[in-house]
N, C-alpha and C positions, 0 to 999 in steps of 0.2 A: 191621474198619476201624481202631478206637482201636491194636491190636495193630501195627498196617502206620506208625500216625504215630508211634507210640511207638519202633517201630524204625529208624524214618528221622531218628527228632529225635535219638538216639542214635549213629547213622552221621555225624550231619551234625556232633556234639560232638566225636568220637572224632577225625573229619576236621580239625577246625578245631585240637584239643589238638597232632596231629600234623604240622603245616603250620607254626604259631604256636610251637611246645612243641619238639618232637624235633629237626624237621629243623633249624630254627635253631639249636638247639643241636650238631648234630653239624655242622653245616654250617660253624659260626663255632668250635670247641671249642678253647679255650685263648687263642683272639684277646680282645682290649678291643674294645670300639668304636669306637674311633679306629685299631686295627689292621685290621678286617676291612673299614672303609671306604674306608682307604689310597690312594690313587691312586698307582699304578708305570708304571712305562712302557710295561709289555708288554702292561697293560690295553687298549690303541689295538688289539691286532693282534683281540679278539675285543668289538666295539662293545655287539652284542645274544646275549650270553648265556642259553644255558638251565640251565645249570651254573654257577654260583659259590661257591665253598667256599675259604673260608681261615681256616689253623688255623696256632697258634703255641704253643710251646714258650719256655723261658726253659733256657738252656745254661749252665752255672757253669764257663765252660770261654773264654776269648776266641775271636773270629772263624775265625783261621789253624785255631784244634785243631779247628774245626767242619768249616770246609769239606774240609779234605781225607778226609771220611766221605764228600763230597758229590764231590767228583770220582770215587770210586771207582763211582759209581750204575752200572746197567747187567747185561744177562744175559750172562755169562761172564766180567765184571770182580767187583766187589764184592758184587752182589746189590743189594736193597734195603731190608735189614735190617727185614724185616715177615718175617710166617708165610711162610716159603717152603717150609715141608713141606705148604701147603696149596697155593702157587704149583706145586709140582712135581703134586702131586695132578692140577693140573687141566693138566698138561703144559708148562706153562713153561721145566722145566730151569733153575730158579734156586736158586742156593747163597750166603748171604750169609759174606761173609769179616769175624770181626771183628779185623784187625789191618790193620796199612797194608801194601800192597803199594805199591814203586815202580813195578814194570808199569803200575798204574794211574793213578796220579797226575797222567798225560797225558791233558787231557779240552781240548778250544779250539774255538772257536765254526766251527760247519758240521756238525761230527761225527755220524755217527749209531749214536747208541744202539739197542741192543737191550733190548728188553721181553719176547722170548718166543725160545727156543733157535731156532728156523726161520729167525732172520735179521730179522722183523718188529720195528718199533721206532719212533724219533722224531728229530729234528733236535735239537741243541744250537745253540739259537734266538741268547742272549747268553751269555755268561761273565763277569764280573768278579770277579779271585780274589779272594777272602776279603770279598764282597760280593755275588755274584746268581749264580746259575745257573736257564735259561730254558732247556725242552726243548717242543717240541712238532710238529705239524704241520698245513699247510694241504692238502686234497686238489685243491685248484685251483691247487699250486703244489708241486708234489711233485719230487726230484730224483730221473732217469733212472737206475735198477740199483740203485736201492733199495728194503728192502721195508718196507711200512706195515700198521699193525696195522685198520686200519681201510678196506678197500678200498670204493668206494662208485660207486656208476653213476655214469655221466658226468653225467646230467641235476641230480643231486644236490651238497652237497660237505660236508664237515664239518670244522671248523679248532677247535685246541683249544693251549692250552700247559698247564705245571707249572711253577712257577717256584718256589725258594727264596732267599729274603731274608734276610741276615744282617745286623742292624743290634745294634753293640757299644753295652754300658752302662756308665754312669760307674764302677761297682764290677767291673768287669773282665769280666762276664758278658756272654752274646750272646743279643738274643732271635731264633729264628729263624723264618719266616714261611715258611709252605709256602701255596701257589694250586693254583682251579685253572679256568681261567673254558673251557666249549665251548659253542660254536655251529655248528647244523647248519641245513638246508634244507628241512628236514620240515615240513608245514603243516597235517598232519592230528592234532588236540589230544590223541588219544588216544592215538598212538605216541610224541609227546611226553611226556607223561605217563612212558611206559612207559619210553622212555629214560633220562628224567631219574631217576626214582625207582630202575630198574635200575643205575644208576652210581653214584649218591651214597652211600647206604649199606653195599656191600660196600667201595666207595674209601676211608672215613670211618673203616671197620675195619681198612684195610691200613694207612691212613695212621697212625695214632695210635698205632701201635703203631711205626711206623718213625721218629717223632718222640722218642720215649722211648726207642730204642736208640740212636739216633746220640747223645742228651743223655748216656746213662752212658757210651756208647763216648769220645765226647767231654772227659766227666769223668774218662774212666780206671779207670771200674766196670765189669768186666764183666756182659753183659746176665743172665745165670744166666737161672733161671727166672721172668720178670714174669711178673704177671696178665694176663689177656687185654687189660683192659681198664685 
């Protein structure tokens, strides 16, 4: 019986280190706390989140040399400059390019993005060049002949965005602000659970790593070989 509380009071630490400890920290990685609290506009479109993760990067690079990494986003445009020999792995067909291409340079609000070679993707929510780009989608508001990465029973819905925020600093650098707030319809705490934790940590790994190539791509350093991490 002592052996049963010993290991439950130990589950219940591990629990508590990794809720308070880890996910906060991947979840907010690189933000201040005045950045991961922010208030943007796009935050209106998802009220009650079960997802909220914003991470931020500092760019020695001004606004304009940022954003146009960030118009190029997308499967069969630029990639998204994260592991994409493990995105192809899992069948994505994504290839990041690090040079500019003018093909791509054309990204304006409606567009939809692809996430996965089959035509599956998101809506280019807002645009402001060299200041916000907002991709996401609502399935209770989905546009006709498009395909969505996330199909869900009618009874259901799940609405989510990505946004990145470029705000210029007085020494010429740009910090830039990557989101990512979803909400779904799910009421059962355990698939919750499953969800949330399912998305945050593989997203946390793609992300951070696609934050640090667009900053040297940005800079003018090629990505060579980073660390994973």
């Amino acid at each position: 019986m002592m052996l049963i509380v010993q290991i439950g009071i130990a589950a219940a630490v591990m629990l508590l280190l990794y809720v308070f400890g880890v996910r906060r920290w991947y979840n907010t990685w690189g933000a201040t706390p005045a950045e991961a609290s922010m208030k943007m506009p796009e935050d209106d479109m998802i009220p009650n989140p079960f997802i909220d993760m914003t991470h931020a990067i500092t760019i020695h690079a001004p606004p304009e040399k940022v954003f146009q990494w960030l118009k190029q986003l997308g499967q069969g445009r630029g990639g998204y400059y994260s592991y994409d020999w493990l995105e192809r792995l899992f069948g994505f067909g994504i290839h990041n390019l690090y040079h500019i291409d003018p093909r791509f340079q054309q990204m304006e609000k409606g567009d939809h993005v692809n996430l996965h070679q089959n035509g599956m993707g998101a809506t280019v929510l807002a645009l402001e060049e060299n200041k916000k780009l907002v991709i996401g989608m609502d399935s209770r508001n989905l546009i006709e002949g498009r395909r969505y990465f996330l199909p869900v029973p009618q009874s259901m819905y799940i609405a989510g965005f990505w946004s990145f925020t470029l705000i210029g600093q007085p020494d010429g650098s740009t910090r830039l602000i990557e989101r990512w707030k979803i909400e779904w319809s799910a009421r059962n705490p355990v698939l919750n659970l499953i969800l949330t934790f399912g998305f945050e940590l593989p997203s946390f790994i793609m992300e951070q790593r696609m934050l640090r190539v667009i900053k040297m791509l940005s800079e003018g350093v090629p990505p060579g070989r980073l660390g994973f991490f």
